[in-house]
Residue, then its C-alpha position, 0 to 999 in steps of 0.5 A: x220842694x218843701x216850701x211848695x208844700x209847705x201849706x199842708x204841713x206835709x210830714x216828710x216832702x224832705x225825704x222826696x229830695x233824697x228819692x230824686x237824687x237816689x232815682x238820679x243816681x240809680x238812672x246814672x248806674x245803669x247806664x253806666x252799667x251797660x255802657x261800660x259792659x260793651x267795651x272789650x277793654x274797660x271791664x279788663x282794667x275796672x269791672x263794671x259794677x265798680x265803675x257803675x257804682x262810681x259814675x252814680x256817686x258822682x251823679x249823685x254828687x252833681x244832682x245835690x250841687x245843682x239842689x242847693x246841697x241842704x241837709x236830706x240831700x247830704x243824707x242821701x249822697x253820704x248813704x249812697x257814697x257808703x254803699x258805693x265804698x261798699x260796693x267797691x270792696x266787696x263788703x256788704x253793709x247793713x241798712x242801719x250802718x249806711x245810715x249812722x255813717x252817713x249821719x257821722x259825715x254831716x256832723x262831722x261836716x257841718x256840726x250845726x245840722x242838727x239846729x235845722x229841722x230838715x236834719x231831724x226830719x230826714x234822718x228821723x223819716x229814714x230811720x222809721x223806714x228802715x225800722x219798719x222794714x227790719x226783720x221782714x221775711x218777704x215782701x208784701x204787695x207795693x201797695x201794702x208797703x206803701x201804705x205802712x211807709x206812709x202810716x209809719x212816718x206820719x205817726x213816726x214823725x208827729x212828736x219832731x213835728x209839735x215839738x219844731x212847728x207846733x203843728x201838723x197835717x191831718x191831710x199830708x197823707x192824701x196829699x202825698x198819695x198823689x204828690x211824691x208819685x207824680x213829682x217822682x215818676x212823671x215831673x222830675x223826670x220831665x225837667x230833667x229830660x227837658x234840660x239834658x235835651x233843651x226840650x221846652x215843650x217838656x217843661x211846659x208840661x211839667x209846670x201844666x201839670x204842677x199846676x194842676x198838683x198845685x189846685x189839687x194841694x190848695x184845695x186840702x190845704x183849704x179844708x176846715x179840719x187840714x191842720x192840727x196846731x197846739x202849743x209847744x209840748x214839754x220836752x219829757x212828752x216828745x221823748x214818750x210820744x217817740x218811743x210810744x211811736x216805735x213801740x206802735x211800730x214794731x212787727x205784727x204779733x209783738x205783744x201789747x203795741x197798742x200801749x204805745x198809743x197811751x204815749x201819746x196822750x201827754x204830747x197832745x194834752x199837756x199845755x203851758x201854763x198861764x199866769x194865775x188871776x190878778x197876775x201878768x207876763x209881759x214879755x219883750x221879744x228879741x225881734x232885732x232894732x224894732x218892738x214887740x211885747x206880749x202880755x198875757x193874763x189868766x185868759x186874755x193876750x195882747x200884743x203891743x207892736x209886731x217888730x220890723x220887716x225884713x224883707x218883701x216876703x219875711x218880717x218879723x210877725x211871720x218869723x218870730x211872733x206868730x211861731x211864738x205865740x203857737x208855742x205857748x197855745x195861744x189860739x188869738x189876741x184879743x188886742x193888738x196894739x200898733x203904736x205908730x206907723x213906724x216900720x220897726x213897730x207895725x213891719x209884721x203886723x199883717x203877718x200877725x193879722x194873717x197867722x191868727x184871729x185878733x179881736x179888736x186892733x188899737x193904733x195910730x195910724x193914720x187912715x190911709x194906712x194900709x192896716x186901716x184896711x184889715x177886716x177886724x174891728x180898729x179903735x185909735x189910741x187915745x188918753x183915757x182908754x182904760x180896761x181891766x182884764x183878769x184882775x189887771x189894769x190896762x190904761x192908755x196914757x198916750x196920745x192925747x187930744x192935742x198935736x205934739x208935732x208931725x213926727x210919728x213917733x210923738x203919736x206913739x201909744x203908751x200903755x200901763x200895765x198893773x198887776x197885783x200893785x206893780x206896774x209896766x210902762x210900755x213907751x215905745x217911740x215918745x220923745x221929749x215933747x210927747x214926755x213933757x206932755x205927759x208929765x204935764x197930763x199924768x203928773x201922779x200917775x206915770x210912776x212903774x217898777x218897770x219900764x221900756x227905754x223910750x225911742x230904744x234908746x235915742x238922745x231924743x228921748x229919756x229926759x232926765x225928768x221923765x226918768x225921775x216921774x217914773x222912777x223905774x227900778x228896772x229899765x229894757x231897752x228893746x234893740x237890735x245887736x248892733x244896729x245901724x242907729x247906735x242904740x242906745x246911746x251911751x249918755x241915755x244908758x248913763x241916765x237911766x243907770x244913775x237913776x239906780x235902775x237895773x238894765x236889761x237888753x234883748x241884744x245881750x239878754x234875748x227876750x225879757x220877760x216880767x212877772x207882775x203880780x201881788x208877791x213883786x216883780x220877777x225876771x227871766x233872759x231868754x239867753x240865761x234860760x237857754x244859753x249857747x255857746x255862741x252867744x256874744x257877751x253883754x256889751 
């Protein structure tokens, strides 16, 4: 259900699971109910609530097996499983308590929820519910609960969303008016009923009018203004906008609710910051055995390579480099660079093309590519394409004019990156005969405070002469834990240790990302920033 809807953001679909399997169970009960009530014998030996109360339990329980029993569904069983225990002792326990108790069973259960984002969004739409529906004396009309469960889990719900997705719908509240009640009422029970009676007509139905849902969802999802996206907040800015959010949401008549609004402000205004003019960030992404660097200046952003693909349907541009990129508020790039036709290098280039607007893309690919057809402007790399952006210098050193071999990693674009006097070489895929073309082209030039390890690595590459022009203080070596190629090899890290470089590693370290600027050149490891206990120790 969710990745049906997934195009329009919409805020809580996760909870539509949760109505399926409590509609489910609550069909199972009564009929439960009035079966068992018939019989002259079985109320004697069970009454028929309780045997009601059981029976909708286990349908329940069926219902999640057959969903794939994720996180909203355990919520629902767990919360419906405390109210049938209840239920069975005579007890009668409060809407907040069902709820906690259902949330000690998952982590007790499964102590890793809380790393899915449908953990904090079901238990957090919940919550709001039952929020905004405590210490009401009478009903209002369907429609006005409606609405105020609507307005509640869209402003309730918007800090988890920035904070987990960077972005939310500005639609999914007219979208859900017409996709939770026709899903609930009218689909869910057509496929349910098709399957217990093997009607296919039924199901025939149900995908008619899905699809017409479908046209209607595309169509919201299409329009100018249907998404908001921003750059990650802080942490301290998703705590105010959560309380600001349930101090909004308390009863009519308590005094001041509008101040919760001011909460808000510093979830949608507060940005990361960028490097100061004359300075760079480059960061090299952990995107497993393959490369993506992102470097940005004071008002430009470039990324060099976009990693591996992992599947038809999963690579690394749509997975890790394009939820990056939002995280830090970046809107577009004005280049992207893809070194060579490689699939650990350009296997998540047309995500990255689709998620967001690029300015020009310089490669080597060859013109039968199928990147050569993307609708954005495209130069080829080559020696001698130099430009300066915010007081940095960019210089392309490879490929030169001349045909090295037929080997596509000899073509890789190598590019220079100087800020503030301290350097970055970007070698990508160059083995021995690209290195001793560019010693030969760039004899005075290829010196840097720091550089990617060529090739990831490989004993193609990393010739002791290279090592000893560029003279690195720092080496990364960019590769995938424990990958299939054995890199980087052991004789290669030998060399460039011996060289007196400092080693760095995205299998052990997570992303490396390097300062470059006037007062030196800094480190940060993503895994030293935000170490778990799970991590493996460096090799």
């Amino acid at each position: 259900m969710w990745q049906t809807f997934a195009r329009t953001g919409i805020t809580h679909l996760m909870s539509i699971s949760g109505l399926h399997i409590t509609m489910f169970a609550g069909l199972a009960y009564v009929l439960i109910n009035r079966l068992w009530r018939r019989s002259a014998r079985l109320p004697l030996r069970l009454p028929a609530q309780h045997a009601a109360a059981a029976g909708g339990f286990l349908a329940a329980f069926l219902y999640c097996l057959l969903a794939g029993f994720a996180v909203p569904a355990q919520r629902t069983l767990y919360m419906l499983g405390v109210v049938a225990v209840a239920r069975l002792s005579g007890r009668d326990v409060a809407a907040s308590r069902v709820l906690l108790l259902a949330l000690l069973l998952v982590l007790l259960l499964d102590p890793w929820a809380v790393l899915a984002a449908g953990f904090w969004l079901s238990f957090g739409a919940v919550a709001l519910l039952f929020h905004i529906g405590a210490g009401r004396l009478g009903a209002a009309h369907w429609l006005i609960e409606w609405g105020r469960a609507q307005w509640a889990v869209t402003l309730g719900m918007l800090p988890a969303l920035l904070a987990l997705f960077q972005q939310f719908s500005l639609v999914s509240p007219l979208a859900n008016a017409l996709a939770i009640p026709l899903i609930s009422l009218v689909i869910t029970p057509l496929v349910l009923a098709a399957a217990m009676a093997s009607l296919d007509p039924l199901l025939s139905l149900a995908h008619l009018i899905t699809s017409w849902l479908m046209v209607f969802v595309d169509w919201l999802a299409g329009l100018p203004l249907a998404m908001w996206q921003q750059a990650a907040p802080p942490a301290w800015a998703v705590l105010l906008a959560l309380a600001g959010g349930v101090w909004l949401l308390l009863q009519r008549g308590f005094p001041a609710r509008w101040l919760g609004v001011l909460a808000f402000l510093p979830l949608l205004t507060v940005l990361p910051p960028r490097p100061a003019p004359g300075t760079a960030e480059v960061t090299v992404l952990d995107v497993g055995q393959g490369l993506a660097i992102h470097v940005q200046t004071a008002a430009h952003d470039l990324l060099f390579d976009a990693g591996p693909a992992f599947s038809a349907d999963a690579d690394s541009g749509n997975r890790i480099i394009a939820p990056y990129l939002r995280a830090l508020g970046v809107r577009g790039l004005d280049v992207l660079v893809i070194s060579h036709a490689d699939k650990d290098h350009e296997g998540g280039a047309a995500s990255v093309l689709a998620a967001l607007p690029v300015a020009m893309l310089k490669s080597s690919l060859p013109f039968e590519h199928a990147l050569s057809a993307q609708p954005v402007p495209q130069q080829p790399c080559a020696d001698g394409d130099d430009w300066d952006w915010d007081g940095v210098r960019f210089e392309t050193l490879h490929p030169g004019r001349e045909l090295l071999s037929r080997k596509t990693n000899d073509l890789s674009c190598v590019l220079r990156v100087t800020a503030g006097g301290k350097s970055m070489l970007l070698t990508s895929d160059i083995e021995a005969v690209s290195e001793r073309a560019l010693l030969e082209r760039h004899p005075a030039s290829l010196a840097a405070d720091v550089m990617t390890a060529p090739h990831h690595g490989s004993r193609t590459s990393s010739t002791p002469e290279f090592i000893a022009a560029v003279a690195a203080r720092d080496v990364i070596f960019p590769v995938g834990y424990r990958n299939r190629f054995g890199h980087p090899k052991e004789d290669v890290v030998e060399r460039h240790a011996q060289s007196g470089a400092r080693l760095h590693r995205t299998d052990s370290d997570g992303a490396v990302s390097v300062g470059l600027g006037s007062t030196g050149v800094s480190f940060r490891h993503q895994r030293e920033v935000r170490r778990r206990y799970w991590h493996a120790p460096r090799p």
